[in-house]
C-alpha positions as a printed Julia matrix, in Angstrom:
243×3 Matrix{Float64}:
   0.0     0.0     0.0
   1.57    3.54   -1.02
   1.57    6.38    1.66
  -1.23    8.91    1.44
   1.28   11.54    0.87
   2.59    9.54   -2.52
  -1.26    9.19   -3.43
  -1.28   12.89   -3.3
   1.26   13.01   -5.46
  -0.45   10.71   -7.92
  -3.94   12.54   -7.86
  -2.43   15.82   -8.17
  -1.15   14.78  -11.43
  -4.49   12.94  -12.63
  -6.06   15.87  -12.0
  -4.1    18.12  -14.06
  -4.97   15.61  -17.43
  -8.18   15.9   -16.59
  -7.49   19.84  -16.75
  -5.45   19.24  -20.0
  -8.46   16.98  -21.8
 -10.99   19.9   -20.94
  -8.39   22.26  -22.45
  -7.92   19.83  -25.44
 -11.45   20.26  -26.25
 -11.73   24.0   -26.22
  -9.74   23.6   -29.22
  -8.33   27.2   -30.33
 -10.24   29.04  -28.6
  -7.77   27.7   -25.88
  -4.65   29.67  -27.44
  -2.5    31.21  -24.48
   0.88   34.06  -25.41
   2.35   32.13  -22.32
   4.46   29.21  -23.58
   3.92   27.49  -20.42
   0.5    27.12  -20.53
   0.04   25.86  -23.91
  -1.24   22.83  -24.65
   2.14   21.11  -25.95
   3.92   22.47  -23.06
   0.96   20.69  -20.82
   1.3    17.48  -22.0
   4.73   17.86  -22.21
   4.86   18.86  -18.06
   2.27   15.88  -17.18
   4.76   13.4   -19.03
   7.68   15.06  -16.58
   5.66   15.1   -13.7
   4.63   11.16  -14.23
   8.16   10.14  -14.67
   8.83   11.73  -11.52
   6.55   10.38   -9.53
   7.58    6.79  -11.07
  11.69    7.4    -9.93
  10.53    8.22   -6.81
   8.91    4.89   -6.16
  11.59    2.74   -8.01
  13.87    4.63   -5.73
  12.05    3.92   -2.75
  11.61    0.3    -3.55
  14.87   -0.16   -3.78
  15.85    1.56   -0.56
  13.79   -1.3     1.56
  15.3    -4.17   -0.07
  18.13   -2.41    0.64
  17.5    -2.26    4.34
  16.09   -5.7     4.57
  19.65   -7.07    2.7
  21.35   -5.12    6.17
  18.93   -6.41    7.97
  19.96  -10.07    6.66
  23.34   -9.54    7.07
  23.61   -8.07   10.54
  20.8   -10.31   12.1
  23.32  -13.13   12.78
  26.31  -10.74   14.67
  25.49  -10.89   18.16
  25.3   -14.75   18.48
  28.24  -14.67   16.48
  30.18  -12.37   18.52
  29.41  -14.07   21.31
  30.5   -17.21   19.8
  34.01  -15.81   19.35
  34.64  -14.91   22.35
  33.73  -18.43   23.73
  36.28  -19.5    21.49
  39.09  -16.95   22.81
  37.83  -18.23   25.95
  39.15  -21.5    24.91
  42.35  -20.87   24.45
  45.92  -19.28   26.08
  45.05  -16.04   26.49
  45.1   -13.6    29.4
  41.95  -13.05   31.86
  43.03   -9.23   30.4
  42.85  -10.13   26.67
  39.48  -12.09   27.37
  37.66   -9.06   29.49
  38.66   -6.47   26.16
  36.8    -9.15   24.31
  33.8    -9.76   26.34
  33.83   -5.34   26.92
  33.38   -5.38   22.84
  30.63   -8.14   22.7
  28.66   -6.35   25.52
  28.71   -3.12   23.21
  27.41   -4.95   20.25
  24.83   -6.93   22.28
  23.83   -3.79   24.12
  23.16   -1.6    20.47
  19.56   -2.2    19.46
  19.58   -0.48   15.92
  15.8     1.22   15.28
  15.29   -0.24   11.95
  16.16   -4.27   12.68
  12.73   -4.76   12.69
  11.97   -6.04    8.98
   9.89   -3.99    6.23
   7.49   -6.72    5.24
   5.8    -3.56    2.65
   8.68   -2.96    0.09
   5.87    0.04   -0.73
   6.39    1.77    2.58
   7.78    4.73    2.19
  11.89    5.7     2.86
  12.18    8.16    6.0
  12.15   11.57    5.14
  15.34   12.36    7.33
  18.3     9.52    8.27
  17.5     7.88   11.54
  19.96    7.7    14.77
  19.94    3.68   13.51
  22.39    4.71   10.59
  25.16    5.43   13.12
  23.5     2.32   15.36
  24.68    0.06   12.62
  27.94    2.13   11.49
  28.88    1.13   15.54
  27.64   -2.15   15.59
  30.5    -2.83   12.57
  33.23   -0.55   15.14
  32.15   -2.57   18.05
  32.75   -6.2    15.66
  36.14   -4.81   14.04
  37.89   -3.81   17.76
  36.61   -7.8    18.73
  38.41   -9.0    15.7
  41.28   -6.83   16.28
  41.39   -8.38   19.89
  41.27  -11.92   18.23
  43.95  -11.2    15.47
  46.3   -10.12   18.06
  45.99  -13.33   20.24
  48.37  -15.8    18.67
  46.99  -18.82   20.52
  43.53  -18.14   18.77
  43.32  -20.46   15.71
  40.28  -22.12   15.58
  39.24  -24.95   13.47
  35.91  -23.77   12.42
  36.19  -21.71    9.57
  33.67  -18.78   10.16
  35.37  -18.44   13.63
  38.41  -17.65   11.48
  39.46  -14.29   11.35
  39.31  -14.85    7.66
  35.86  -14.7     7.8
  35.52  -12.43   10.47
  37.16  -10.28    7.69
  34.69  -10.78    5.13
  31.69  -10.38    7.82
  32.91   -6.97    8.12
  33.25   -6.13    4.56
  29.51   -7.57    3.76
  28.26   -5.51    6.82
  30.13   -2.47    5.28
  28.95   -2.82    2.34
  25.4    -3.62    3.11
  25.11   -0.5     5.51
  26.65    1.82    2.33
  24.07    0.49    0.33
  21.7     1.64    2.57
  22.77    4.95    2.82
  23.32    5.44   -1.0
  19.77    4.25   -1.74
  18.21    6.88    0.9
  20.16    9.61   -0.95
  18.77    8.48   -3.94
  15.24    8.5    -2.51
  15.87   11.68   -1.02
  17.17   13.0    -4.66
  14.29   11.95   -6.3
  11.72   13.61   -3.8
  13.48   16.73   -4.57
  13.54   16.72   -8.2
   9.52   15.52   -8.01
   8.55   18.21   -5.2
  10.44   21.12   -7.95
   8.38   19.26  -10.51
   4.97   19.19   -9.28
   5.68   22.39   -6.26
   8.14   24.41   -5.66
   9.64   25.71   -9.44
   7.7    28.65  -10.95
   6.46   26.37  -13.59
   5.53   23.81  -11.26
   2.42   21.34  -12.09
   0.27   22.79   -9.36
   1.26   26.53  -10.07
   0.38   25.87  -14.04
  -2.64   24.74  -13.33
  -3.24   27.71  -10.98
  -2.72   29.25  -13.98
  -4.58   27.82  -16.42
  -7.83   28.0   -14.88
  -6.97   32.1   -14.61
  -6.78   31.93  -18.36
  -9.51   29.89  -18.72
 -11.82   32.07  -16.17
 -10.4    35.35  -18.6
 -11.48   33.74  -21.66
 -14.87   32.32  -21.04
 -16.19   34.47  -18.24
 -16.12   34.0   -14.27
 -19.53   32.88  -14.83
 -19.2    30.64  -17.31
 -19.87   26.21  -18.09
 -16.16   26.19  -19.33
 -14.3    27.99  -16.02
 -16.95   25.82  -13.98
 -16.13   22.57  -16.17
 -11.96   23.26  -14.6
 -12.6    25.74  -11.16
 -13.78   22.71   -8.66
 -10.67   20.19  -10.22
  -8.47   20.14   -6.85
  -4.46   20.39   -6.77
  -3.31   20.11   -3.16
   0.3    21.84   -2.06
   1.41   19.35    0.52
   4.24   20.39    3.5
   7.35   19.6     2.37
């Protein structure tokens, strides 16, 4: 199910073809000295606005898998961690060595990321700001590098099963890197795409909403405040939403 905000979107747009198919039938009487409001440059800004709306969600989409691949990949640290340190525990090293590992698996078991919850609606809508559970996760992989660090350096630690291996541990971190990257570079490019629709539809002087502000004005001038044409476009709604 889409947000209501992106339905707003959407019937902001519908309504301005239904604006352009009552101007389409006025024929030339409908014959603006303002480029933007003539009926080429219409179409032309409905096609615009439609592509626009269509990035946005393909954007968007692609933001949640994006968080549910994190959400994959860091779902399995904590028993992991702990796992590791039961194996350092196993071995030669110092009561000292073994509390800086345990202090680093309490950290990671102790950060409770906002967003490890899973999206089950790859529809619902990307945040409109980056949450505190960006940096959550960007310490979660700080917490898991200082416990391999702590591991490398103990030379009695060589355990036989390989994703205990620091090895592994190595590529854990690069997946989890990479993962929580992806997440941020598919917000920006929600985030992009909410900006170039908002200029489209709102904010730019030849924004969808202003042209068909517009329009009716020309419309209202041509036929008469009073007349079945400007009442045919006046009551045809285009909503401003805060942005």
């Amino acid at each position: 199910m889409k947000s209501t905000s992106e339905t707003g979107h959407a019937k902001n747009v519908a309504n301005f073809q239904h604006l352009i198919e009552f101007v389409t039938a006025y024929g030339d009487i409908y014959n603006p000295s303002k480029k933007s409001l003539q009926l080429p440059q219409l179409i032309a800004l409905k096609a615009t606005a439609e592509s626009s709306l269509a990035e946005v969600l393909t954007k968007n989409t692609l933001y949640n898998n994006k968080v549910n691949e994190r959400l994959d990949a860091f779902s399995g640290l904590r028993p992991l961690s702990t796992r590791l340190v039961n194996a350092l525990q196993s071995t030669d090293a110092t009561s000292q060595t073994i509390e800086d590992a345990k202090t680093y698996n309490r950290k990671i078991q102790g950060k409770k990321a906002s967003s490890t919850q899973p999206q089950t609606n790859l529809d619902a809508p990307a945040p409109n700001t980056i949450s505190t559970s960006q940096q959550s996760y960007d310490q979660l992989i700080q917490h898991f590098a200082g416990l391999r660090s702590v591991l490398e350096a103990e030379s009695s630690y060589s355990p036989n099963e390989k994703d205990l291996q620091i090895a592994s541990i190595d590529t854990k971190i690069t997946d989890l890197s990479e993962k929580n990257t992806a997440v941020a570079n598919a917000y920006a490019g929600v985030s992009n795409s909410r900006i170039a629709r908002n200029e489209t539809l709102y904010t730019k002087d030849d924004s969808l909403v202003e042209t068909a502000t517009e329009v009716k004005k020309y419309i209202k001038s041509v036929f008469g405040a009073s007349s079945p044409q400007f009442a045919q476009v006046k009551g045809i709604e285009f909503k401003k939403p805060k942005l």
